[in-house]
N, C-alpha and C positions, 0 to 999 in steps of 0.2 A: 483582437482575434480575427484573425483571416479563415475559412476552413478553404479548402483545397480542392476533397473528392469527396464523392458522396456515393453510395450505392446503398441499396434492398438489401440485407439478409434473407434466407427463404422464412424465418420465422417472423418477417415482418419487419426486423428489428433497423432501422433507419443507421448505418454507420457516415461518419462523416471524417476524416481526417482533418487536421487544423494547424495553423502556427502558431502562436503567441510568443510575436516577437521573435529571436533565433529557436523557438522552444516546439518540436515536434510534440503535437498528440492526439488523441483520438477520442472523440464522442460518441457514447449508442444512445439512443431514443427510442421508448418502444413505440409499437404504434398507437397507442392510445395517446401518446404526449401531445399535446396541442396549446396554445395557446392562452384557450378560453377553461384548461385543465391542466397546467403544470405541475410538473410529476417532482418527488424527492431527486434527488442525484448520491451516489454511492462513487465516489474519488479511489481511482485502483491504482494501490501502491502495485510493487515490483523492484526483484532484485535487476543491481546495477549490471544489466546482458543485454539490455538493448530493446527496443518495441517491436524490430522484426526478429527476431528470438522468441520473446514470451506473448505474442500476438494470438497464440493456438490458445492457451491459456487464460489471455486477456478478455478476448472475446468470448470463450463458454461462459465465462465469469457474469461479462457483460449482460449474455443472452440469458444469464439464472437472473439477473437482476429483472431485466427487462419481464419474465415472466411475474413477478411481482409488482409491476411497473413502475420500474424505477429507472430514470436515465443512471449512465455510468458514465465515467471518461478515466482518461488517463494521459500523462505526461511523462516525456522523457527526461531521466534523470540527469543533472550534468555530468559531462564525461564520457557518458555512455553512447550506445548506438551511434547514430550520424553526426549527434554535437561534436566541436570541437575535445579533443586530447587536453586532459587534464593532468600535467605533471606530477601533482602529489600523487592525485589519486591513482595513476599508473605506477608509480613506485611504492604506494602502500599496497599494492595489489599483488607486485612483485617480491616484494618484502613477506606477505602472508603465504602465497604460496611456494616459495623456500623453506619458512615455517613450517609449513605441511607438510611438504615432498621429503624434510628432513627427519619427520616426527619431531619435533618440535615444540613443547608448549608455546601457544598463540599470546606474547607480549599484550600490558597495556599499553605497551607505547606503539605496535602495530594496531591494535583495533581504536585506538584514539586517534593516530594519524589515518587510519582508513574511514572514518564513521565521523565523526566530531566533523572534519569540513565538508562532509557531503549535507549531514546535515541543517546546517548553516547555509547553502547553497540553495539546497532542494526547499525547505521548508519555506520561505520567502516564494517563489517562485509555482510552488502549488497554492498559496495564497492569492498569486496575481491568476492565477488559472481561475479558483474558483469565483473572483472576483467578475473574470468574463465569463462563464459559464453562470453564474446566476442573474447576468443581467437578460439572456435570452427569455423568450416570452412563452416557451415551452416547458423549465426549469425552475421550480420556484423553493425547494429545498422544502423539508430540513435535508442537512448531508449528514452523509456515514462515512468513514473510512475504512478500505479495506483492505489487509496483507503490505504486500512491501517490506523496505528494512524496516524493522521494529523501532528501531531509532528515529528514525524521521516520524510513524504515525507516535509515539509518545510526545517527541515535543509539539506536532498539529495538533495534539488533544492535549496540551497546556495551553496556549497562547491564540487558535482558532475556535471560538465560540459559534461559529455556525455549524459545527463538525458538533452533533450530539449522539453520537454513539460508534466505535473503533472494534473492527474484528480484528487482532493482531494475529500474525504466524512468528512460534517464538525459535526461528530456525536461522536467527542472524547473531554477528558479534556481538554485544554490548558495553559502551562503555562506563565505566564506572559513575562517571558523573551522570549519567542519562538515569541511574538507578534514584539519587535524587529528585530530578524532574519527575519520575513516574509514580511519586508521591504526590504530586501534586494533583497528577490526573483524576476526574472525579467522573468522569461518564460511563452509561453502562459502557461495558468491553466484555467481550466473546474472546478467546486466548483460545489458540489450537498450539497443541505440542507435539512432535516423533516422538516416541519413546527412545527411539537407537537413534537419532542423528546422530550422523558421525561426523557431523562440522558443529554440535550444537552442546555447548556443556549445559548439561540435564540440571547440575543443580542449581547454575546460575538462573536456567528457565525459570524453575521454581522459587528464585528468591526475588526473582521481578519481577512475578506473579503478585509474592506475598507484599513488592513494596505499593502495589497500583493502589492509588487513595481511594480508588471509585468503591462507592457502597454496593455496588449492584457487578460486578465482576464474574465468571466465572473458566475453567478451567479446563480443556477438552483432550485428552491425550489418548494419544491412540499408538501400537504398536506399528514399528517399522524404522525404515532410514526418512529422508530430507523429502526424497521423493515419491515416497510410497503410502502417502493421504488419500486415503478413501475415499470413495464419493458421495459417500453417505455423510463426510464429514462438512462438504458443497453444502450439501441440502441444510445441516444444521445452520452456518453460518447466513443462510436466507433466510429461516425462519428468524435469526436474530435479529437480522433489520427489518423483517416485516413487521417486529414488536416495539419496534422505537422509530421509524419513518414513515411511518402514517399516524 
């Protein structure tokens, strides 16, 4: 891990940019993190748009975490933002949104070619992330994970045992086989749903809800489209890792 830049937030909050390796991303620290007091870390997923896109985003995210004192970070997904062009994934991209502009029902063989290799890609590679990010002497976990595709945090919460508790947003594809994996899953999990997303079938929400293995789960739906979550909804998903990260 190289970092890059580093600057003050006004709330204190310590932002760092970083590499790992070709892999752009970004660490907050609040100011309480030190050394001799290493703080939890909360891993921020995000849809495949890019880090200077969902930055506005990332960082309020960051800064609610940080008020609880928790570091955050996050990495860029492959394909996305400044990594290089990823051929599939720009043709299943291109494929879904003909889908859409056509009305369309959205194939399994589209959301399996768009999701199934990203996952595969990403999930390794948030694994080498928090591998450098927990060797700092600021960060000493437990972690959380939070938002992004749905897909990538269900398989991090199979096969990452340092990840003890997942706020998922259930406003992504999902492929069919990931619904077996999310059997598997057993940690608490915090689940926010639109009621009206209109990229988001409601009742597969709800049946990958009902597959999560975890004993401790719960279900958070709120009215509106993709982009019209409350802020109130914020503040719940804090109070959830402040009940399993410290």
């Amino acid at each position: 891990m190289r970092f890059t830049t580093e600057q003050r937030l006004d709330d204190g909050v310590l932002e760092c940019e970083f590499t790992l390796g070709e892999i752009p991303g970004i660490l907050w620290t609040p100011p309480s993190a030190s050394a001799s007091a290493p703080v939890p870390l909360i891993l921020l997923g995000h849809p495949p748009l890019g880090l200077h896109r969902m930055y506005p985003r990332l960082v309020a995210r960051a800064q609610r975490a940080a008020t609880e004192g928790f570091a955050a970070a996050t990495i860029e997904l492959p394909g996305s933002g400044d990594r290089p062009r990823w051929a599939a994934a720009e043709q299943a991209r291109a494929d879904l949104r003909r889908a859409l502009e056509a009305g369309e029902p959205v194939s399994d063989e589209i959301v399996d070619a768009l999701i199934l290799p990203l996952v595969d890609k990403a999930v390794p590679e948030s694994q080498a992330a928090l591998d450098a990010l927990l060797s700092l002497p600021e960060i000493g976990g437990p972690v959380g994970y939070s938002g992004g595709v749905i897909s990538v945090g269900i398989r991090l919460a199979v096969v990452e045992p340092r990840i003890v508790a997942a706020g998922f947003f259930a406003g992504s594809f999902v492929p069919r086989t990931m619904f077996e994996e999310a059997r598997q899953v057993t940690i608490p999990l915090h689940v926010l749903l639109q009621w009206d997303d209109e990229g988001n079938d409601r009742q597969a929400a709800l049946d990958l809800f009902d597959a999560f293995g975890s004993r401790e789960k719960s279900l958070h739906a709120n009215m509106g489209g993709h982009t019209g979550v409350p802020q109130f909804a914020g503040e719940d998903v804090a109070g959830f890792f402040a009940r399993h990260l410290r």
